[in-house]
C-alpha angles and dihedrals in degrees: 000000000000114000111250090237142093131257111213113196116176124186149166108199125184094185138026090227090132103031096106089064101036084054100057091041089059097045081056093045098052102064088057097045138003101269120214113188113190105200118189080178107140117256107280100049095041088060085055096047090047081048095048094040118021087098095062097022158056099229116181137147130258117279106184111079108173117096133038103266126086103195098056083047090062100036087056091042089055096046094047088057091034119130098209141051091237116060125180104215108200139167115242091253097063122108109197115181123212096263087052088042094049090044096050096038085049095045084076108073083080093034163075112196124009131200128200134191116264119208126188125251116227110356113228105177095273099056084050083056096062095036073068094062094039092061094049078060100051089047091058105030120316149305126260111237134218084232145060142175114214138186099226098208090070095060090046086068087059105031093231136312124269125296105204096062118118095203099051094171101061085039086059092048101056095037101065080037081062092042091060086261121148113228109217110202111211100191085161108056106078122207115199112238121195109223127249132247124278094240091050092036085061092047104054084058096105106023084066103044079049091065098067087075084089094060109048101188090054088048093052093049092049094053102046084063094074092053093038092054090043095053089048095052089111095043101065087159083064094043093052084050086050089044099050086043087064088039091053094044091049090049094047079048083056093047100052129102090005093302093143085079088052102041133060116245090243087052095102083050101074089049090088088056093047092051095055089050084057093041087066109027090052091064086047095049080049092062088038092067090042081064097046103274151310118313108225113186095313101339131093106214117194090175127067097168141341115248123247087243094051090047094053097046084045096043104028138069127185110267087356103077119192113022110206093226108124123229088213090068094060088055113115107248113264144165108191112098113194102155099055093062122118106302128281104205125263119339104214101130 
């Protein structure tokens, strides 16, 4: 029985190194739900892709051309044209099967927005690296997926949200909070992700640890790690305690919400190594805003979110509730599209 709900599926690719598998995972897809895949490919890879996936899918162009990010670009490109009230948004490395498809399409009869838990398929060592970091995440609050389900009318109340964010999903998420939406969190329902590259994996380093500008208590924390590891230089027997504290939260992070089935027992192991990364690439992200933001691709971004404060004095009148005024629109006009290139693994900072 196929969901009466939309798959939106934006991408940028630059090869068609992975054409052969997406392929076959939309031809899948499309006998469960109705597929939009909103492709800001050039031309020539967007003719093979209309040639590889007309049969199974709706496949169009962005039409949306304002803010710096192409994948919100795409992902409001694709809402605006849905056919349904629930859309699944998801990056072109997500695997969903047909039990999480069902789950997240279902969470949202008593809700808004709704957030699963991305894992990573298979599991080359980088991708172990940064399952490090999304179990921290898991231990102190949660992780950010590659993948949403969304309820379109709320953002209707709102046009959009913006489209020069860097963090788009935290921007989504406090846009429909804004909107009156309920946010539903499915730790347990766990979407497959394929890894990125190496080379893409290296360079996300710092565009990630950049998006916890949004979020200033995380900041602080992340870069007191640096000062904290270089005081306790002389006390190793201090350091080993730090770094079997990070290995213990990630763990409980593994354990949580029945994640011991999901991730692989080493998988704690690897969070030391994350939070040195962070140690040092949150210093880095630092000197990047001083310079007027992070590059990304071929795009210098200043903004990782909007603030809960700044939506709701753009959004929200007195007495009036939502206005219907986008964010996007006041974006200024781009056409760079960093962001909806091909993906760049979860986006959880």
């Amino acid at each position: 029985m196929r969901l009466a709900a939309e798959y939106v599926l934006p991408l940028r690719w630059d090869d068609d190194e992975a054409l052969h598998e997406l392929t076959e995972y939309l031809r899948v897809l499309a006998g469960w739900i109705d597929v939009t895949v909103v492709d800001g490919s050039d031309a020539d890879l967007f003719a093979t892709h209309a040639h590889s996936w007309a049969a199974h899918v709706r496949h169009i162009q962005p039409n949306i051309t304002r803010g710096a990010n192409g994948k919100v670009r795409g992902v409001l490109t694709g809402l605006a044209l849905a056919r349904h009230e629930r859309v699944v948004l998801a990056d072109d490395d997500v695997r969903y099967d047909r039990s999480s498809l069902d789950v997240v399409v279902s969470a949202l009869e008593g809700a808004e927005l709704v957030a699963p838990q991305n894992v990573f398929r298979p599991l080359p060592w980088h991708a172990r690296w940064d399952t490090g970091r999304t179990l921290v995440n898991r231990a102190f609050h949660r992780d950010y997926p590659g993948t949403y389900a969304v309820r379109r009318s709320v953002l209707d109340r709102t046009g959009g949200y913006d489209a020069d964010a860097l963090f788009e999903n935290l921007e989504l998420e406090r846009t429909v909070r804004v909107a009156g939406g309920t946010l539903r969190l499915r730790p347990d329902v766990y979407v497959a992700r394929r890894p990125p590259t190496l080379r893409h994996f290296l360079g996300q380093r710092v565009r990630q640890a950049y998006d916890s500008h949004a979020q200033p208590l995380r900041l602080v924390l992340e870069l007191s790690i640096a000062p904290l590891v270089f005081g306790l230089r002389r006390r190793p027997d201090l350091l080993a305690l730090l770094t079997l504290g990070v290995v213990a939260a990630a763990e409980f992070g593994r354990r949580r919400a029945g994640g011991h089935r999901e991730f692989p027992r080493s998988a704690p192991l690897w969070a030391p190594l994350w939070a040195l990364e962070r140690a040092v690439t949150s210093w880095i992200a630092l000197g990047a805003r001083a310079r007027g933001g992070v590059r990304y691709a071929d795009t210098r971004f200043p903004h990782a979110a909007t603030s809960l404060r700044e939506l709701r004095r753009r959004h929200c009148a007195p007495g009036r509730g939502v206005r219907g005024a986008t964010a996007a629109s006041r974006a200024p006009d781009t056409q760079s599209s960093p962001a909806g290139q091909r993906s760049s693994g979860a986006r959880s900072p």
